[in-house]
VOPA-153704 format. One record per residue: y, z, x of N, C-alpha, C, CB in turn. Coordinates in steps of 0.001 Angstrom, whole numbers, plus 500000, padded with zeros to 6 digits. Glycine has a CB too. Layout:
// VOPA-153704
YZXYZXYZXYZX;...
This chain:
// VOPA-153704
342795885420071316343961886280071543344620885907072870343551887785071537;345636885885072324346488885397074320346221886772075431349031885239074247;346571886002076542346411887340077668347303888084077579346394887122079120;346996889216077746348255890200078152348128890620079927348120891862077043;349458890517080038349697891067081593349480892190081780350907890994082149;348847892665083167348807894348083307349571895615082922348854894564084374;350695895057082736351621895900082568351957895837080712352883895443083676;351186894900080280351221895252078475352059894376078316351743896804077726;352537893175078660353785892455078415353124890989078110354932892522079784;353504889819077219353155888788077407354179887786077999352648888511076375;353501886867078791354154885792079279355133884855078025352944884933079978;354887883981078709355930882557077781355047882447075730355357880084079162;353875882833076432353406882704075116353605883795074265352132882425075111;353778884718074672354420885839073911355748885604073573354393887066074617;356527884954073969357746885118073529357823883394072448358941885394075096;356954882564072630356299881409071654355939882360070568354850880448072293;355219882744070716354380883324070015355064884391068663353555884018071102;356615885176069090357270885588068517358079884548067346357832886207069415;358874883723068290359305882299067701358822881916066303358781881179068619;357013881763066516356795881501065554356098882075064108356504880835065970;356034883469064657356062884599063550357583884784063393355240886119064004;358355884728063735359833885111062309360176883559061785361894886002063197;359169882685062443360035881349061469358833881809059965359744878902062433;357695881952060588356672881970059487357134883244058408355035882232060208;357679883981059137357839885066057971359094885101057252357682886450058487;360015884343057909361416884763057577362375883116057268362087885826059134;361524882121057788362136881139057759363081880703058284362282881019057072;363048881724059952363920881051060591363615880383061663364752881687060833;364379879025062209363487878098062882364367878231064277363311876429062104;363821878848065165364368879164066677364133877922067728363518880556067320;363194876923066843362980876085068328364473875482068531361628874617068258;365186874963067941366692874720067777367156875032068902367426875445066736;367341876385069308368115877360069888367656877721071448368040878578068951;369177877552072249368453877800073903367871878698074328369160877836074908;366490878797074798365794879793075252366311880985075666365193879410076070;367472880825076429367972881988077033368881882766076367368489881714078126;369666881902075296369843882860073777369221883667073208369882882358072793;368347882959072626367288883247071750366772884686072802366055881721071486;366077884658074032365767885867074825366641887274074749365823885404076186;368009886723074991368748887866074995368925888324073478370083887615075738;369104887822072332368934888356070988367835889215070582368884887374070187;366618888685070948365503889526070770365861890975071374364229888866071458;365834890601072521365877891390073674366953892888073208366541890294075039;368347892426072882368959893167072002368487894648071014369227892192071304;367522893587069815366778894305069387365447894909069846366732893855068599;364839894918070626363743895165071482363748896533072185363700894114072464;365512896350072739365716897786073441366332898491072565366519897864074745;366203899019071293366698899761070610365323900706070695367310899149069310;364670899642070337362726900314070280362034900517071703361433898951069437;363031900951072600362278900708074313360876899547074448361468902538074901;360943898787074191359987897462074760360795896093074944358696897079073598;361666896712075754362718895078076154361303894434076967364703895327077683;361437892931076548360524892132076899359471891904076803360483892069077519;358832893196075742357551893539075535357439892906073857357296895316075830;356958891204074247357085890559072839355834890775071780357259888971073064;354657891526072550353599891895071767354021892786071274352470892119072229;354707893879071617355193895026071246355797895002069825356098895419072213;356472894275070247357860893576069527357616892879068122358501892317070542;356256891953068068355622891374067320354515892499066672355152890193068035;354263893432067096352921894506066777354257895075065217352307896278068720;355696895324066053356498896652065092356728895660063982358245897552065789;356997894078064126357650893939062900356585893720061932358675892848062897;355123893941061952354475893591061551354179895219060429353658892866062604;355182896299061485354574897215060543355727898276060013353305897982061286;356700897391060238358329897882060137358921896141059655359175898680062163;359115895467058383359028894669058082360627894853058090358086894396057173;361206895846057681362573896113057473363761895387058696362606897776057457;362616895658059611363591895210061217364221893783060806362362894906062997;363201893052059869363767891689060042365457891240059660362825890861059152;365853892080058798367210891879058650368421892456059950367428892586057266;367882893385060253368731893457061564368586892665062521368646894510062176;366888891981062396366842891059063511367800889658063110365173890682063810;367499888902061949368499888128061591370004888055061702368318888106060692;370229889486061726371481889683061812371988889403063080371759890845061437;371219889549064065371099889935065895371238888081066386368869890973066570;370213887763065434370190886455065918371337884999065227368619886185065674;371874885696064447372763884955063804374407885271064156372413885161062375;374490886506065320375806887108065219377117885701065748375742888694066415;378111886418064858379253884943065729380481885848065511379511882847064685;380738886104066594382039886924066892383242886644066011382500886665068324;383985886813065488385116886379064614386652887021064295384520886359063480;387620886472063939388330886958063568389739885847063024388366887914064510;390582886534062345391577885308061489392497884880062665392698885983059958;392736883330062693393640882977063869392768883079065033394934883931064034;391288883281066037390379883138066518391201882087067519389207882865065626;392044882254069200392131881320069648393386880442068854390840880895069694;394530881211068367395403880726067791396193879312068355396106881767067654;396300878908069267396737877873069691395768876271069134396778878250071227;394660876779069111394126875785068214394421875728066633392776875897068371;394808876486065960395557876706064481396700876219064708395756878179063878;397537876607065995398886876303066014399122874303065949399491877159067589;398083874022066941397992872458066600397893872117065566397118871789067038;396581872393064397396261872141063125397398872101062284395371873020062683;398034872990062081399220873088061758400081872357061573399576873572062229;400937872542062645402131871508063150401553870379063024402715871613064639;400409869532063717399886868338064059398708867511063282399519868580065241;398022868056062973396960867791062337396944867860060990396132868430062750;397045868862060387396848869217059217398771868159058323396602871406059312;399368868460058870400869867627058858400537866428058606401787867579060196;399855865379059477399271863825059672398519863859058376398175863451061176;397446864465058011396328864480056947397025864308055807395432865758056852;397960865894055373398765865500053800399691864772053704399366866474053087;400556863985055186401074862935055194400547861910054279401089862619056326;399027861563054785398345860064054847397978860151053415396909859749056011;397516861547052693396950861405051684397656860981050238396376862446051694;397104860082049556397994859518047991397755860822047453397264857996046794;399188861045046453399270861941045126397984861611044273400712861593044178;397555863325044165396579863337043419395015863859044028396640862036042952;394881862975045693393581862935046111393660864319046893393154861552046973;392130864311046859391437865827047401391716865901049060389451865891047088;391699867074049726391588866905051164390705868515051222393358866674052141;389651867798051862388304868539051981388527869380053168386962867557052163;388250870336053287387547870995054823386432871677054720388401872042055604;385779871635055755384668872481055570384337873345057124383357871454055021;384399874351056929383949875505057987382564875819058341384398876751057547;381822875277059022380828875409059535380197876321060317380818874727059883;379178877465059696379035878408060692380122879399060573379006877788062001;380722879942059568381787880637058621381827882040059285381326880707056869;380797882534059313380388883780059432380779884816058598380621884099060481;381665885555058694382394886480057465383899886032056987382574888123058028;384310884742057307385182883869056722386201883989057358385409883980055466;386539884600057868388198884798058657388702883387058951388187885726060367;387458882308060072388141881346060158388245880223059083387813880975061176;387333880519057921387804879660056717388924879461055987387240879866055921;389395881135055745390392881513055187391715881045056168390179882981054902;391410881504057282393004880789058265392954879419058141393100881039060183;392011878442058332391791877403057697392810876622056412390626877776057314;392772877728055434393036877344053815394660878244053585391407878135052517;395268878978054702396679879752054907397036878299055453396868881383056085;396844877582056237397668877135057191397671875211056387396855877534059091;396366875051055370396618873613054714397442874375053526395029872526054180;397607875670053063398180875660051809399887875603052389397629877126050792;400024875908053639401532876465054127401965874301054046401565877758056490;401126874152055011401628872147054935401493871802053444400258870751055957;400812872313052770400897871559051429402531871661050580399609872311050404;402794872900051074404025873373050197405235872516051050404274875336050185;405053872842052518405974872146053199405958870809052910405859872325054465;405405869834052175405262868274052153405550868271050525403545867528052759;405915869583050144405332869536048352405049868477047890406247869944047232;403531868513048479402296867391048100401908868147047042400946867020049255;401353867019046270400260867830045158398402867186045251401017867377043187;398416866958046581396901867094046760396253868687046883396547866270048151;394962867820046432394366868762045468393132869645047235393228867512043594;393737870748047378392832871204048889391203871648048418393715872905049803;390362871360048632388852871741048979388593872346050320387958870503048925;388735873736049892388150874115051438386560874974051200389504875379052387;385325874802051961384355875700051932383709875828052907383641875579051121;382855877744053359382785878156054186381165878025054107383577879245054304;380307877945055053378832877967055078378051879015056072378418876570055445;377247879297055871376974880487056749375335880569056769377733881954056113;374441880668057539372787880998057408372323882601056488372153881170059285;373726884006057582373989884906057244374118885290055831374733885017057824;373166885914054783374241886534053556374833887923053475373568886508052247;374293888428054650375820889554054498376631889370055267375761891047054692;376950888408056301378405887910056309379006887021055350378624887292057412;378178886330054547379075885785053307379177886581052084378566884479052815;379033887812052116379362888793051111380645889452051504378245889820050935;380525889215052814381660889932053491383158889132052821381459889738055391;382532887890053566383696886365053029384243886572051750382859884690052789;382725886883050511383799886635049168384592887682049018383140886455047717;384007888626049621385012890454048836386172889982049635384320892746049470;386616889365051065387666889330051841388504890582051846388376888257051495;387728891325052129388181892490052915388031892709053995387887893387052618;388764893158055147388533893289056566389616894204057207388525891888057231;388834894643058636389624895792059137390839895143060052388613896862060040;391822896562060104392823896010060735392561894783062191393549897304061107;391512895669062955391756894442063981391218893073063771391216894776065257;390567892902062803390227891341062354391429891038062062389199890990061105;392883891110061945393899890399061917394829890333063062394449890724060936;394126890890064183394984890878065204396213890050066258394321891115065620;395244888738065859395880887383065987396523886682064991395053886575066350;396615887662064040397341886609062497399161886932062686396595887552060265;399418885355062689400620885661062864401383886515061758401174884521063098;402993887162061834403562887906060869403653887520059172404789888027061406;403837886278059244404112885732058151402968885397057407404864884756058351;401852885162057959400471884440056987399789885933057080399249882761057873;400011887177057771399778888968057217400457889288056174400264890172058217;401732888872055899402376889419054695402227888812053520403623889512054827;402323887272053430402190886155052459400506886621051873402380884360053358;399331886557052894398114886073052506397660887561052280397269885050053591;397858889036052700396979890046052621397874890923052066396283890471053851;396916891998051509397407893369050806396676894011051355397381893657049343;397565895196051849397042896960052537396174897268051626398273898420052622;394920897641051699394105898566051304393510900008051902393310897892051121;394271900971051946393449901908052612393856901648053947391931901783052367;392859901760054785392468901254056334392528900103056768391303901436056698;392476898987055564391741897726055536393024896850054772390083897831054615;392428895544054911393167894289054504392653893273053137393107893415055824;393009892865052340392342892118051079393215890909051308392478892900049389;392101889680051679393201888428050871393362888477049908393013887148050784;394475887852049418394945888060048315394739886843047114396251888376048646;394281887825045947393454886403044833393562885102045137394022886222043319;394880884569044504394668883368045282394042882720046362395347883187045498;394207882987047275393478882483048270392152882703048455393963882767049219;391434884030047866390159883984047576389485882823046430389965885322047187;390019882790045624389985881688044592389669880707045057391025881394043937;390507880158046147390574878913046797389371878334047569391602879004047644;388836879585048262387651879179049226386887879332048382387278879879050517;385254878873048855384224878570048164383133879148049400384215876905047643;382292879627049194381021880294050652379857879838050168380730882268050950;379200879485050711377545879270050386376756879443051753377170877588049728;375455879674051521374392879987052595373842878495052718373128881240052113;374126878431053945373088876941054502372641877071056076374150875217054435;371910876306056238371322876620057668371355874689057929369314877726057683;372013874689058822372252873801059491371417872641059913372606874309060238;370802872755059855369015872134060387368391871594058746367576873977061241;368499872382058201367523872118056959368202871539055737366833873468056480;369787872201055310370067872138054404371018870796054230370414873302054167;371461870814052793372542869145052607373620869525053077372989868404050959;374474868964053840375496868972054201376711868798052612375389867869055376;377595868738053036378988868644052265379342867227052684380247869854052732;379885866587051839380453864928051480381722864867052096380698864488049737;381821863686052524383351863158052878384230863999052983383951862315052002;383756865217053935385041866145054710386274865274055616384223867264055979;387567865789055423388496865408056432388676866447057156389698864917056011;387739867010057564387886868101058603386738869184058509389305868823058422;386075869142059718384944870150060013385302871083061120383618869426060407;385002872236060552385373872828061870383898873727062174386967873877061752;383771873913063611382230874003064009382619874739065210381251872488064268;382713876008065649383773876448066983382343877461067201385880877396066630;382070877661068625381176878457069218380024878732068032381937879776069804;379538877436067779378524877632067185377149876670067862378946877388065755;377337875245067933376069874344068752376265875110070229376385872234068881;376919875782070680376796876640071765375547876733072231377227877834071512;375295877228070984373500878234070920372281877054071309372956878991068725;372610875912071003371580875547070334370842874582071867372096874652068702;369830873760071680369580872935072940370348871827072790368138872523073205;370166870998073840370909869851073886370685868508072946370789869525075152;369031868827073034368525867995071444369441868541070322366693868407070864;369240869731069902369654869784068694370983869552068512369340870832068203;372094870352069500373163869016069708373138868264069113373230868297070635;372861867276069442373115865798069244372734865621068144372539864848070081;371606866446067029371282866055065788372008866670064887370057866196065521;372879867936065329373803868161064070375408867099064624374167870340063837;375420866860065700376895866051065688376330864700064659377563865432067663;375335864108065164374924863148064311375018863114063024373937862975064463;374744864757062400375070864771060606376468865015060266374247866046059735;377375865661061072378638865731061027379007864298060786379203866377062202;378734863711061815379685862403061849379379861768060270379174861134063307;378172861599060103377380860752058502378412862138057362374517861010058339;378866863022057767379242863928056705381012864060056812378361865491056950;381403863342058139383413863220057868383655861928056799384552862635059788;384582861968056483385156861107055903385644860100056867386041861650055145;386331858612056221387078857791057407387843858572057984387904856625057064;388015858853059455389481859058060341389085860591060155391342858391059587;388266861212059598387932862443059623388130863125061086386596862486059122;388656864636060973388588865605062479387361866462062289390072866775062778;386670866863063567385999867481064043386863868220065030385000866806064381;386394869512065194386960870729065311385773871419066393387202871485063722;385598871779067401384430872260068417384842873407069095384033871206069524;384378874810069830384444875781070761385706875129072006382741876048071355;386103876182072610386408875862073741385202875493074776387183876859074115;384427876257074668383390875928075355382347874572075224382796876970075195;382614874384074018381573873335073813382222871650073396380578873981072503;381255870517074044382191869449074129381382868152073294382576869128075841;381257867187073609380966866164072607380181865484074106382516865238071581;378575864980073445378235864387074069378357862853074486377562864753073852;378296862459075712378991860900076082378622859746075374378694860432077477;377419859882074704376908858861073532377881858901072127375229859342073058;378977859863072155379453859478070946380929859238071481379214860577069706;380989858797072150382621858475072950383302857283071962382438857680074945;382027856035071255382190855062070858382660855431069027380905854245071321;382308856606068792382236857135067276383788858082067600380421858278066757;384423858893068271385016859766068131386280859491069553383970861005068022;387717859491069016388782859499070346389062860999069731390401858095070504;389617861283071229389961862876071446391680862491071506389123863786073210;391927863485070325393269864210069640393910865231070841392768865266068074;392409866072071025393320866843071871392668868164072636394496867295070943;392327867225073675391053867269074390390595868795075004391196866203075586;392070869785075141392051871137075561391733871949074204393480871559076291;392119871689072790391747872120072201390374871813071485392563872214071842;389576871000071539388393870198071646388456869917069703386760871230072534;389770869329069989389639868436068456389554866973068572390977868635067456;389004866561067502388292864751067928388639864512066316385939864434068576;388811862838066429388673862213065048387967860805065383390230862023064226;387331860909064308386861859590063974387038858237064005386786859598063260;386812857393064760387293856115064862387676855284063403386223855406065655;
């Protein structure tokens, strides 16, 4: 049995030790993820039950309150969201990006995106408003693939019903509120079509198959979380998973490590969009 400290608390191995009871029970794999994340998530849930930091504690309840684990998943999977998220990066896509793409593409062929780390879809769906608005403007008849991925399944339950409250549209400009949603009540519904359009599935990043020859990934305050190893091993599957000349799409916060300078020129470096050599 590990030591416990005087005060009832375990050290580093207690909080190891947690790590690897919810991967064992729940299948989720935390070594990925920066320590000091991962701490404050627990931690989150911990002080609901007064034993912040107390990972024996912590590990004793879920053992006898099995239920916690979905709130804990939930705790540890949260990703802030909303449609238009940081609109000036849409506003590029738009005008610039997404414009160049159904330019380049022949009548007929697919243009993929894929949303990475989806959460309850908002940014999938702004995603699939803003290639359907260039599609009409070019009246191209490529064929759009857009799909959202998520670890979460009740934020991708959220995604398919696409219902959401007023302030999840807070940043949506006037025209893609009136075109893309219907008043419900309190609340907002995309509207069929465009639900139609997207596609959601549960994947976890680490484990599962990626999606084929995307021309566009978008991945925004999500490797945030993760260590600097793991970094580098999901940019690594991204890149094996764009298409030629493919964009990658990243956080404000988060940037591209200097080993792939030779794989990726920067589009547009404040908005941390990159394409493929």
């Amino acid at each position: 049995m590990a030591n416990i400290d005087t005060d009832g608390r375990l050290g580093g191995k207690g909080f190891q030790l947690l790590i690897e009871k919810v991967q064992k029970d729940i299948g989720f794999f935390g070594a990925q993820y920066k320590e000091k994340c991962l701490k404050r998530r627990f931690n989150a849930r911990m002080r609901r039950h007064n034993m912040e930091d107390n990972y024996w504690a912590y590990i004793k309840y879920l053992d006898q309150y099995p239920d916690e684990y979905e709130k804990l998943l939930k705790s540890l999977t949260i990703n802030v969201t909303r449609f238009f998220r940081n609109l000036p990066v849409f506003d590029f896509l738009f005008k610039k990006t997404l414009s160049k793409m159904i330019e380049e593409k022949k009548p007929g062929c697919s243009l993929r995106i894929w949303s990475a780390g989806c959460a309850s879809g908002e940014e999938t769906y702004s995603l699939a408003m803003i290639a359907l608005e260039q599609k009409k403007k070019w009246k191209s008849d490529v064929n759009i693939s857009i799909v959202g991925t998520d670890i979460d399944v009740d934020s991708l339950r959220i995604a398919r019903a696409g219902i959401y409250p007023e302030s999840a549209l807070d940043e949506t400009p006037d025209l893609f509120k009136t075109k893309y949603f219907e008043k419900i009540g309190d609340n907002y519904k995309v509207v069929s079509s465009l639900n139609r359009l997207v596609r959601f599935r549960q994947q976890d990043l680490f484990r599962d198959s990626y999606p084929r020859f995307n021309d566009l990934i978008c991945c925004r305050n999500v490797i945030i979380y993760f260590s600097k190893e793991a970094q580098v091993q999901l940019i690594e599957k991204f890149i094996q998973s764009l298409a030629r000349r493919g964009y990658l799409i990243l956080g404000k916060t988060e940037t591209l490590n200097a080993q792939f300078s030779d794989v990726f020129e920067r589009v547009n470096s404040r908005e941390r969009i990159f394409r493929k050599k």
